[in-house]
C-alpha positions, 0 to 999 in steps of 0.5 A: 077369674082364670087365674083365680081357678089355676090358682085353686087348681093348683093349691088342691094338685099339691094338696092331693100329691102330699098325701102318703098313699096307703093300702086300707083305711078303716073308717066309722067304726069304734075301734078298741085300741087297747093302748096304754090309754085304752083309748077308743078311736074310730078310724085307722089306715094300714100299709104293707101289713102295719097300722100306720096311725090311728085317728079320727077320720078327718084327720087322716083324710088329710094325710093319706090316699087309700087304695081302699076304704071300709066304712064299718058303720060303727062296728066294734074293732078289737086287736085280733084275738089270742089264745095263749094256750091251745092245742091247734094241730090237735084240734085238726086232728079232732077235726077228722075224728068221732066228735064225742063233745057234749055226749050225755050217755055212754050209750050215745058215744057208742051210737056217734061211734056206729055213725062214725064207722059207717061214714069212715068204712076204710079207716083203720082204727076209729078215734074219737075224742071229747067224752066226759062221764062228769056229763052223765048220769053215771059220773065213774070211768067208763069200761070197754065192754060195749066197746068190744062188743060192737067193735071187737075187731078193729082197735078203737081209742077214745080220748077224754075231753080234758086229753088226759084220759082215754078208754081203749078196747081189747084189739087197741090194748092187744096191739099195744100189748097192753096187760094189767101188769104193764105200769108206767111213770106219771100214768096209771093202767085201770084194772078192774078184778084182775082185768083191763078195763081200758081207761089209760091216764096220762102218760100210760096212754103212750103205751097205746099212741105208739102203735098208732099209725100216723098221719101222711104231710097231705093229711096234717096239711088239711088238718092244719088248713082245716084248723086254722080255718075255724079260727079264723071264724071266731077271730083268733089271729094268733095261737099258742102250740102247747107241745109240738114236735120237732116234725110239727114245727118243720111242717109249720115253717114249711107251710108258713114259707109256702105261704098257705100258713097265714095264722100266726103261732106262738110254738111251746116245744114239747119237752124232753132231752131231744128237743131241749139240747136241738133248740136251746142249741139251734135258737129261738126260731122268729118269723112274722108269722111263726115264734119258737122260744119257749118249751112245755113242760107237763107238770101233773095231769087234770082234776076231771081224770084225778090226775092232777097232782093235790097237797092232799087225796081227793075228797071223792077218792080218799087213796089217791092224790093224782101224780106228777107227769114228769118227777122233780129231779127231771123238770130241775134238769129241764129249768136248768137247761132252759135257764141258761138259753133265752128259752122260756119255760111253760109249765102245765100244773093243776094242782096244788102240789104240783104249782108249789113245786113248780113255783118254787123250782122256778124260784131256784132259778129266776131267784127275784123279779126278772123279764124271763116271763116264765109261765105256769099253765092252768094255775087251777088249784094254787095254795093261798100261801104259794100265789105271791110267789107269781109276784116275786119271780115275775111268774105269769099265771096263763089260765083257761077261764072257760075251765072253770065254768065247766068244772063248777059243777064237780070241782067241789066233790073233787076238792072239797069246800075249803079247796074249792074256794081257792080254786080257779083264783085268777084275779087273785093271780092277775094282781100278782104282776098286773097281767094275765094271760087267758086262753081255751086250751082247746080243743079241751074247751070250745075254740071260741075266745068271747066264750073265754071272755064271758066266762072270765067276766060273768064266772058263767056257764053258757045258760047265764048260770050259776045267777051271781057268777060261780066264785065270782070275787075271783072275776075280772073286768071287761077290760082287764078280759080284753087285754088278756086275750090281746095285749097281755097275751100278747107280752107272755108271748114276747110279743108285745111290741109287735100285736096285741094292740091296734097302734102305729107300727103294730102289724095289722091284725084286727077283728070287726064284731057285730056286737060290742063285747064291752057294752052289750049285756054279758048273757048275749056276749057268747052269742056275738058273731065276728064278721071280719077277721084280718091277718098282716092287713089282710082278710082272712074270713 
């Protein structure tokens, strides 16, 4: 009998010490791995910031010590989540300014801005962001008269919902010196008899942006904080910087080394000849954490401001067809140039005229299908005749779905019926390289990526409206979302072999919902909460 329990004794010691320990097990839950199967498994260990293999539970109870154990109760896990076009330094900015999303009257804007000031005493100039007159009664360009009224003796900039736009008063325009002469490329000045009326658009909004003071290191450090705090809440492990600054990505890399950057960025660099000859020349620039190799270039503007670039004028503005930012002499250049590095080229186009020259530029040099994964941003108003040429030169079409939701309910006054139809096209798009990538743009939208999902899903508004889905041939599968805010974004970045999916050797960056997108009616998905958010196998919300 003692033998016999030495014996066992034994057996199970040698049992124990064949066992690989392990950081974390993740049990009973129904995990999404978004695999080549798109299989669903329901427990999965990590070590040293990797998924070491996903399984069922007692198969890898066999083969591993924990340190930790986390039974979810059956909670869906999904790959962490991706925004593939955002603005995430952009967005702390906003973070510090006069909220001016969801305003339903130029009358409340002035009152969010009195709130604003009484609050901020010391600031030397108010700024706010996120008005849109397509919310108001009054749907035309606001003018800075009341502005000047109320504050007529600090400068005052307000920038418009889609970044496109802002409305200025005198003392920002008198320090700019600003006058109903002053023109620029790419942008447009309103004068109004004779007279400013403080609306810029586009790149005449520079004019105004470069008299601004900048923010200290100290600020921009709790903007970014700040910033990657909130996407954290709604289970955004990666995002994509569409236009940063040589001094921006200085200061990523510093925090990212520091240690207090724990979100990973995929870093589009704001293009111009300073940058392009710095970078193609310095290398695409890799951490674990932080991904420079690809630029932004900035097509035309956006339909909500008519600064979108159309083959034809606007149905509700005869005379004017929008503009490009950048001519096509300088973005051939720039495609060149970023051709013959390993760079990638991101090109935001809206309209018409602008994804045809884009498309074809690209095509002068990409010339066939390739692995370059050169990308157009938006993609919002493409000419039936042009979409297959996302398919001949491999071109990924990187969308905003929540865009289109909130642009239903003017685009077809801006476009009219026959161009309306063939906006906002993205399982048209999709179909083209069997991939998409789709993101929020924010903060031009709201940060939230299940927000995103249901609008590409359900093609509706956050009231379940329009009852059928606003064009919805152009809606696309559950899985088909899943994927493109995990894996696909996860290949327009060049990434895929790194995240996007929760299998072996990926780093572990996962998300764990109180509800399952997959399953749960479509009207409840924007209402689901994340309740855990991980980076590299750690919790960071």
């Amino acid at each position: 009998m003692k033998k016999t329990f030495l014996l066992i004794l034994l057996l199970s010691v040698g049992s124990f010490a064949q066992k690989r320990p392990v950081d974390l097990m993740i049990s009973n839950a129904k995990v999404y791995t978004v695999n080549a199967a798109f299989k669903i498994e329901t427990a999965f260990v990590v070590d040293k910031g990797r998924i070491v293999e996903v399984s069922s539970l007692s198969n890898l109870q066999k083969k591993f010590s924990p340190k930790k154990t986390i039974d979810l109760g059956g909670k869906a896990v999904f790959p962490g989540f991706y925004d593939p076009h955002s603005h995430f330094i952009g967005f702390g900015e906003m973070l510090s300014q006069c909220d001016l999303v969801g305003a339903e009257s130029f009358e409340e804007i002035l009152e969010r801005l009195k709130e604003f000031r009484i609050k901020n005493p010391d600031n030397e100039w108010i700024i706010g962001r996120g008005w849109d007159q397509n919310d108001w009664k009054i749907k035309e360009f606001p003018n800075n008269e009341a502005l000047d009224a109320i504050f007529p003796d600090i400068p005052v900039m307000l920038t418009r919902i889609d970044g496109h736009a802002l409305l200025a008063n005198s003392k920002a325009l008198q320090l700019a010196k600003i006058s109903p002469a002053s023109k620029v490329p790419g942008g447009a000045v309103e004068v109004l008899d004779g007279q400013l009326t403080g609306i810029l658009i586009d790149n005449a909004m520079g004019l105004l942006k470069r008299v601004m003071p900048g923010e200290t290191e100290a600020q921009m450090r709790k903007m970014i904080l700040e910033a990657q705090k909130e996407c954290f809440k709604v289970g955004l492990t990666t995002v994509s910087e569409a236009g940063a600054s040589q001094e921006d990505i200085e200061l990523l890399m510093k925090m990212h080394n520091e240690g207090s950057l724990k979100i990973r960025d995929y870093v589009m660099v704001s293009v111009g000849l300073r940058n392009l000859d710095y970078f193609t020349k310095r290398g695409i620039i890799k951490t674990d954490r932080i991904n420079v190799r690809s630029f932004k270039i900035y097509g035309d503007g956006a339909l909500g401001s008519r600064g979108a670039c159309l083959l034809k004028p606007y149905s509700d503005d005869p005379g004017n067809s929008g503009f490009l930012l950048t001519s096509k002499n300088e973005m051939d250049k720039f495609f060149e140039q970023i051709y013959k590095s390993d760079y990638q080229a991101n090109t935001h186009c809206i309209g018409d005229s602008a994804n045809r020259l884009v498309l074809d530029l690209y095509g002068k040099y990409l010339k066939q299908k390739n692995n370059r994964r050169w990308r157009i941003e938006h993609c919002q108003v493409v000419n039936p005749s042009d979409v297959p040429k996302f398919s001949k030169f491999s071109i990924i079409p990187s969308v905003q779905a929540t865009h289109a939701t909130s642009d239903m309910y003017w685009a077809g006054k801006r476009l009219g019926a026959e161009r309306e139809k063939h906006a906002y096209a993205f399982n048209d798009l999709m179909k083209q390289n069997g991939v998409l990538a789709n993101g929020s743009d924010f903060p031009v939208e709201y940060i939230n990526p299940l927000f995103s999902f249901h609008a590409a899903v359900a093609r509706q508004d956050a009231k379940n409206w329009p009852e059928g889905g606003f064009q919805n041939e152009n809606a696309i599968s559950r899985k088909e979302a899943l994927k493109a805010m995990t894996l696909w974004s996860a290949y327009a970045n060049f990434e895929e072999k790194e995240r996007g999916s929760i299998e072996q050797g990926k780093m572990a960056d996962f998300v764990v919902l109180e509800e399952d997108i997959m399953t749960i009616e479509l009207s409840k998905i924007r209402s689901v909460k994340v309740l855990q958010t991980w980076v590299g196998g750690e919790r960071v919300y």
